[in-house]
C-alpha positions, -999 to 999 in steps of 0.1 A, spaced: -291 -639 -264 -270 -617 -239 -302 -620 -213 -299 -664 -217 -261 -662 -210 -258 -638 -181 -288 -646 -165 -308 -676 -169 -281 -699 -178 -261 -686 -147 -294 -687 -125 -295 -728 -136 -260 -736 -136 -255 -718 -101 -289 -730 -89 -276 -768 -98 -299 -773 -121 -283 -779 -156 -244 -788 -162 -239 -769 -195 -259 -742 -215 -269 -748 -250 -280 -720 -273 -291 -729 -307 -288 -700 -329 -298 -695 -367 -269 -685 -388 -268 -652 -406 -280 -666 -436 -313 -681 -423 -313 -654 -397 -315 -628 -429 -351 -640 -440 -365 -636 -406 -381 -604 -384 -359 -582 -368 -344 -585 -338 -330 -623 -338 -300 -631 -329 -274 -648 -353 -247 -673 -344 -218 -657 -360 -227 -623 -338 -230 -642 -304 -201 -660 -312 -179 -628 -317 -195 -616 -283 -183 -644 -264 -150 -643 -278 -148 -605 -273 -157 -612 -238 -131 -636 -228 -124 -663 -211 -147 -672 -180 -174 -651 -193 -201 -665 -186 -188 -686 -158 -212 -716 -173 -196 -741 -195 -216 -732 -229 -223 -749 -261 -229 -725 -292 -251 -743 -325 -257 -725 -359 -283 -738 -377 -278 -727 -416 -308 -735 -444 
């Protein structure tokens, strides 16, 4: 997830290509019955947060997708 924020959503939204990023995410509960290694919307969420305000510089839209 961290590689779609910081670089192709940047390289799109810099490169006037797309307004806003959307990243639909499973949520830890669906994410739970899948292989390793897949990101979970209450983890990118907590990164963003963490991260502060302006980071990414690309106004971002964040969906959890629960069973």
């Amino acid at each position: 997830m961290a590689y779609d924020l910081f670089v192709k959503h940047m390289a799109f939204f810099v490169g006037d290509v797309i307004d806003v990023g959307i990243e639909i995410l499973p949520m830890k509960e669906l994410q739970a019955g899948m292989s390793s290694g897949v990101p979970y919307y209450e983890k990118g969420l907590y990164d963003l947060i963490r991260q502060g305000r302006g980071v990414p510089a690309v106004p971002l839209v964040v969906i959890g997708i629960a069973p």
